[in-house]
C-alpha positions, 0 to 999 in steps of 0.5 A: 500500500502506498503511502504507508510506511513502517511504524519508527522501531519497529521491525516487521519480522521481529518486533520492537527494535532496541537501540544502543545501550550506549546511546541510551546511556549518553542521552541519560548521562546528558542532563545528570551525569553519572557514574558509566557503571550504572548505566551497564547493561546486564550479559545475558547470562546474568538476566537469566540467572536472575530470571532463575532465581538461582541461589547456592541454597536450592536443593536438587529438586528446586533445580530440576522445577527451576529447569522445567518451569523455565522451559514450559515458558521459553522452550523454542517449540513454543515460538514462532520460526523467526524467534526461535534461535533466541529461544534456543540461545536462552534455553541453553544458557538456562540449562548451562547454569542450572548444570553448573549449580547442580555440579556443585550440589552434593548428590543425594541418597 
């Protein structure tokens, strides 16, 4: 259709566009300057991490529930074929550190 363009940020196959963390942390800075730490983004690892709710105090089964709540809501079967890969990268950093805290459980009798 002619005439219409797309919305500013926003991708068609994709969705929301993100900007420059860095661009957003100079617009921030601009008015009231800050320390550069805080405006540091979190890896990927570290935000699901978080979203686990990962401590050194879960038992084995906590991690085992962890590991299959995550994966009813982030599994890449559950997405559509454009948004799978990032699906699939979450899950395996998921399974990555639920491994590595399971390693460091004792194993139980």
């Amino acid at each position: 259709m002619a005439g219409q363009g797309r919305r500013a940020g926003v991708s068609s196959r994709i969705g929301p566009v993100r900007r420059g963390a860095a661009r957003d942390c100079a617009k921030s800075a601009a008015p009231n300057p800050k320390p550069q730490e805080a405006c540091a983004q979190k890896s990927e690892d570290e935000t699901i991490a978080e979203e686990l709710g990962l401590r050194a105090d879960l038992a084995i089964v906590d991690l085992r529930r962890i590991r299959r709540d995550f994966a009813k809501k982030n599994h890449p079967d559950r997405f559509e074929p454009a948004h799978r890969l990032g699906a699939a990268r979450r899950m395996t950093i998921a399974n990555m550190l639920i491994d590595a805290r399971l390693k460091q459980r004792p194993p139980s009798l």
